[in-house]
Backbone as JSON Lines, residues from 0, in Angstrom:
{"i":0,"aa":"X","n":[90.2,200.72,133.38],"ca":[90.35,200.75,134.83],"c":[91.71,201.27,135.3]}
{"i":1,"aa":"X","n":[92.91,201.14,134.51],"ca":[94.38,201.38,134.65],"c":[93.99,203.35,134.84]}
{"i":2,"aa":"X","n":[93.74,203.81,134.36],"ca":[93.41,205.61,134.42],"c":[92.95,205.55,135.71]}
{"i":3,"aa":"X","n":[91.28,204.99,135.98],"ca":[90.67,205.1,136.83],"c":[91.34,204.76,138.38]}
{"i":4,"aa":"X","n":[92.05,203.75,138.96],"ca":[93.05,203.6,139.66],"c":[94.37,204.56,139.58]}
{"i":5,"aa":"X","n":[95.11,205.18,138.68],"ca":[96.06,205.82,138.9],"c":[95.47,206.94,139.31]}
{"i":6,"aa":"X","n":[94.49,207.84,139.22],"ca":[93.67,209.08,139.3],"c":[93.1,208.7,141.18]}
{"i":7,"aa":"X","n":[93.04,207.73,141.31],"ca":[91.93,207.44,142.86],"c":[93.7,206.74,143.48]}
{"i":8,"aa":"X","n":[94.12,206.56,143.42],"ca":[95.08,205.5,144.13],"c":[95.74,206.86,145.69]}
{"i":9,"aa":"X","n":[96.2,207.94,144.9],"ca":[96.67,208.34,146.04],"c":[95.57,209.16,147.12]}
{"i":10,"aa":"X","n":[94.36,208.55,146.81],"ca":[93.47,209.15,148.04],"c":[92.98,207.78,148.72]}
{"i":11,"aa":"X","n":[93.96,206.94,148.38],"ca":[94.03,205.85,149.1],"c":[94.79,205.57,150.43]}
{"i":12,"aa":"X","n":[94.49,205.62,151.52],"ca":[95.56,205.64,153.01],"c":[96.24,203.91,152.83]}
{"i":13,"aa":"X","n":[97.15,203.95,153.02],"ca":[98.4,203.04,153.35],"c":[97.4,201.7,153.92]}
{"i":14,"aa":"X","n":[97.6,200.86,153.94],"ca":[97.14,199.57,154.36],"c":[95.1,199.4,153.42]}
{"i":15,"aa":"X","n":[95.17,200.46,153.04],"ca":[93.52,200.28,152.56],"c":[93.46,199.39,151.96]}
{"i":16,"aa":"X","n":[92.15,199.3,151.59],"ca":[91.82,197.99,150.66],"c":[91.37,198.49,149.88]}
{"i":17,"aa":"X","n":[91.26,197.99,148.36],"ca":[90.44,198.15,147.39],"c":[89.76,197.15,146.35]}
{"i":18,"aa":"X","n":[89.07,197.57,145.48],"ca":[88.34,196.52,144.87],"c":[88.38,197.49,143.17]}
{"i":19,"aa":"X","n":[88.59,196.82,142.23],"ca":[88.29,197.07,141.24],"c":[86.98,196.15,139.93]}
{"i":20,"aa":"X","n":[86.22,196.85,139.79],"ca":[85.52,195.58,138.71],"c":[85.67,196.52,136.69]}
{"i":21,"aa":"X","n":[85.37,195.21,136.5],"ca":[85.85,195.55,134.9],"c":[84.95,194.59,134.26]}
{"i":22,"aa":"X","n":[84.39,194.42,133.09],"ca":[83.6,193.54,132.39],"c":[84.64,192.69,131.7]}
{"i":23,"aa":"X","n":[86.09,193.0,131.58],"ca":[86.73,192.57,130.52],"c":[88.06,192.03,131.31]}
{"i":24,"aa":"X","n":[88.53,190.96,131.25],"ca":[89.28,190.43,131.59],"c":[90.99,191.34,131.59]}
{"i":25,"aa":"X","n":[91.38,191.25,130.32],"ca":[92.71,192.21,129.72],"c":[93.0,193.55,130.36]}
{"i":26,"aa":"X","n":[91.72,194.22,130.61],"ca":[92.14,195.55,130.68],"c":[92.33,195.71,132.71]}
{"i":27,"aa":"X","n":[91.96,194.68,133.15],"ca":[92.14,194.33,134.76],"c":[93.34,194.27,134.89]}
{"i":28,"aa":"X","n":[93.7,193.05,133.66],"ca":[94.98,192.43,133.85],"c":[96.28,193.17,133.77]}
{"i":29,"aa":"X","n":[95.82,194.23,133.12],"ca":[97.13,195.63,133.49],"c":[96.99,195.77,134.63]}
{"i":30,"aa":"X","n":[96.52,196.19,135.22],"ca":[96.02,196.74,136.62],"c":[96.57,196.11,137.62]}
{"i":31,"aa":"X","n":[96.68,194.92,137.15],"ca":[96.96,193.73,137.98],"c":[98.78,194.04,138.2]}
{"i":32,"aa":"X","n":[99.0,193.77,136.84],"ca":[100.47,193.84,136.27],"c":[100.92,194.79,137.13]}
{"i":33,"aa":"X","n":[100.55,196.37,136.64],"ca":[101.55,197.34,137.4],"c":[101.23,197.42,138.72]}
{"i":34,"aa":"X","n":[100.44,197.52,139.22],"ca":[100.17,197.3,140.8],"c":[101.27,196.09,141.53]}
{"i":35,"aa":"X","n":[101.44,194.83,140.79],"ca":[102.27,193.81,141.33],"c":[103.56,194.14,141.29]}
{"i":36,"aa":"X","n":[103.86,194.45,139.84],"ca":[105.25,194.85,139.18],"c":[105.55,195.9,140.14]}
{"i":37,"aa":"X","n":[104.95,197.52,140.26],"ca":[105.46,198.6,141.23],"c":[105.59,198.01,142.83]}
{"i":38,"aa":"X","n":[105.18,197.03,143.0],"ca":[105.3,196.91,144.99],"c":[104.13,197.76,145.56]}
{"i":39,"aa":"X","n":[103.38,197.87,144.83],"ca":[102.71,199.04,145.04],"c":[100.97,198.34,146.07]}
{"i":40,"aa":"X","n":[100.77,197.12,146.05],"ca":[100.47,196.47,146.84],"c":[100.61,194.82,146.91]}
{"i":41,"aa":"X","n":[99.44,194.18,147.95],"ca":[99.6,192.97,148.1],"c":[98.39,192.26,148.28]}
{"i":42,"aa":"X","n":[98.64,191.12,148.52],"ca":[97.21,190.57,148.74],"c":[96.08,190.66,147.55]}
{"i":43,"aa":"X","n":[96.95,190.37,146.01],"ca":[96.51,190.88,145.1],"c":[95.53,189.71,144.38]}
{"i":44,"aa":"X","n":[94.42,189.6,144.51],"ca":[93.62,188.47,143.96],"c":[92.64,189.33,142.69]}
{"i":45,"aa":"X","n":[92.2,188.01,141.51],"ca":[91.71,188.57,140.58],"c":[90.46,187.51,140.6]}
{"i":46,"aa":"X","n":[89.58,187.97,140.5],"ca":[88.17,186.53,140.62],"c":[87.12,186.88,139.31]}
{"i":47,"aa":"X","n":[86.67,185.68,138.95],"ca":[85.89,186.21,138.06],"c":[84.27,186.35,138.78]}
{"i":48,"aa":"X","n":[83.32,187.01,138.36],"ca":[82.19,187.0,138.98],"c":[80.79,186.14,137.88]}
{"i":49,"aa":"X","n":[80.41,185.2,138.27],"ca":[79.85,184.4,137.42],"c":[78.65,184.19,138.48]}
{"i":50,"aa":"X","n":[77.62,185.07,137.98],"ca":[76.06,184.66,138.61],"c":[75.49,183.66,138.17]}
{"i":51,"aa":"X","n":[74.43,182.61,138.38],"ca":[74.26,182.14,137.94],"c":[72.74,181.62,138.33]}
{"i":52,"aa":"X","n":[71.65,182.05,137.53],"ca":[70.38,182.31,137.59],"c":[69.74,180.86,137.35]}
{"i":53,"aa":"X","n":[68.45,180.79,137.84],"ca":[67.7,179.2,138.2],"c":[66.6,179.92,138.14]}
{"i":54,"aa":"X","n":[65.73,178.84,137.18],"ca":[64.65,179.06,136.57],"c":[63.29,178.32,137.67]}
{"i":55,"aa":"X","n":[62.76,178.47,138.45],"ca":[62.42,177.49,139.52],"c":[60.29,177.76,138.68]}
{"i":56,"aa":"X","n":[60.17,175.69,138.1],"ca":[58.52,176.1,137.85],"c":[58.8,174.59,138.66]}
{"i":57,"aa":"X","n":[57.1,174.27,138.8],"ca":[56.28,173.82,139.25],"c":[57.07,172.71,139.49]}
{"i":58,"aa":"X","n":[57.44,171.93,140.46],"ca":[57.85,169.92,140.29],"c":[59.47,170.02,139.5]}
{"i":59,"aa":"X","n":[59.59,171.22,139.56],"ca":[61.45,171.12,138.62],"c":[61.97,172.67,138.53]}
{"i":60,"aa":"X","n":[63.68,172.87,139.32],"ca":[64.38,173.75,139.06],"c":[65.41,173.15,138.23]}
{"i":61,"aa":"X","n":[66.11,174.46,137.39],"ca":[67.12,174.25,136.81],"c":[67.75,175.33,136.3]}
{"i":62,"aa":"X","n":[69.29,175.84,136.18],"ca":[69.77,176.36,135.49],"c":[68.96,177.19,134.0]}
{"i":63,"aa":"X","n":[69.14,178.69,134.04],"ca":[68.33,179.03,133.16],"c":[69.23,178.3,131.73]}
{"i":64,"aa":"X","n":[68.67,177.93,130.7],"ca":[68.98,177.74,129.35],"c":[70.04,178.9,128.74]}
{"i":65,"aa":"X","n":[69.57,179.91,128.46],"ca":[70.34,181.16,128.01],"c":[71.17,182.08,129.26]}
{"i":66,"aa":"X","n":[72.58,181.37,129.33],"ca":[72.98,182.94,130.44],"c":[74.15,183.31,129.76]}
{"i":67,"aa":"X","n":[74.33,184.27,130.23],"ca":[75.65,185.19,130.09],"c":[77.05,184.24,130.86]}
{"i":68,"aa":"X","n":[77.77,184.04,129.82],"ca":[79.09,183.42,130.33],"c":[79.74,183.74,131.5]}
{"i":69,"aa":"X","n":[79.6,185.2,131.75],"ca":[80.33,186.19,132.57],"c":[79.71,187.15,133.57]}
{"i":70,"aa":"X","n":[80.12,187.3,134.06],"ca":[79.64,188.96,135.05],"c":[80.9,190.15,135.44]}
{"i":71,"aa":"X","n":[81.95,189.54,134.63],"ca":[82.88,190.05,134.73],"c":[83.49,190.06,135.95]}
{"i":72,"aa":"X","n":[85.36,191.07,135.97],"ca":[85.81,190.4,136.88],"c":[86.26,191.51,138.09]}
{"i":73,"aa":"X","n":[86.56,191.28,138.85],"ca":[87.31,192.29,140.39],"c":[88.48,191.43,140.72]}
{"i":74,"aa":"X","n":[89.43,192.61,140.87],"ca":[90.66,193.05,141.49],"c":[90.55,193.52,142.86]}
{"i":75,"aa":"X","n":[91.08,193.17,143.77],"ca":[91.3,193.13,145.18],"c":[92.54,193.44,145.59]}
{"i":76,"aa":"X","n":[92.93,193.98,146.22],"ca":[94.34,193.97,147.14],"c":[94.26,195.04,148.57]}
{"i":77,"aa":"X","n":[95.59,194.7,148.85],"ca":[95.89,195.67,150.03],"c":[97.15,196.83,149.37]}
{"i":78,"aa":"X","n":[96.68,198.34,149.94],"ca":[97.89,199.13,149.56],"c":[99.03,199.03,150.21]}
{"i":79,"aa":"X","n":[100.18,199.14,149.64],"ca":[101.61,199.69,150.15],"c":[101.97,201.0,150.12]}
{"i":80,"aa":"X","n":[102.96,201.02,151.16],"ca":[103.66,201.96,150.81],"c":[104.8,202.03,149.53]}
């Protein structure tokens, strides 16, 4: 995602917002880093995205048995100048 943001960032206007998603925690977390570290924006939140699917039969719902730990995560902020 660190390429993909440096390549899109300056067709970004001043106060924009953006959103980044990544399946993988680490490789956000650069993203995170130099974006904070440069001043380069604010309003910098990292969330994880965790769906979480329900099995609904007859007289009883519940949490499916088998899910995926993750849905991976998004990066948020506001740009600076």
């Amino acid at each position: 995602p660190l390429e993909a943001v440096e390549r899109l960032w300056q067709q970004l206007n001043p106060s924009g917002s953006f959103c980044v998603y990544c399946p993988y925690l680490v490789p956000l977390q650069d993203v995170y880093e130099q974006l904070r570290d440069g001043g380069h924006a604010v309003q910098l939140v990292m969330e994880d995205c965790w769906l979480r699917e329900y099995q609904v039969l007859p007289n009883r719902t519940h949490p499916l048995v088998a899910m995926s730990c993750t849905g991976g995560y998004m990066l948020s902020g506001i740009k600076v100048l």
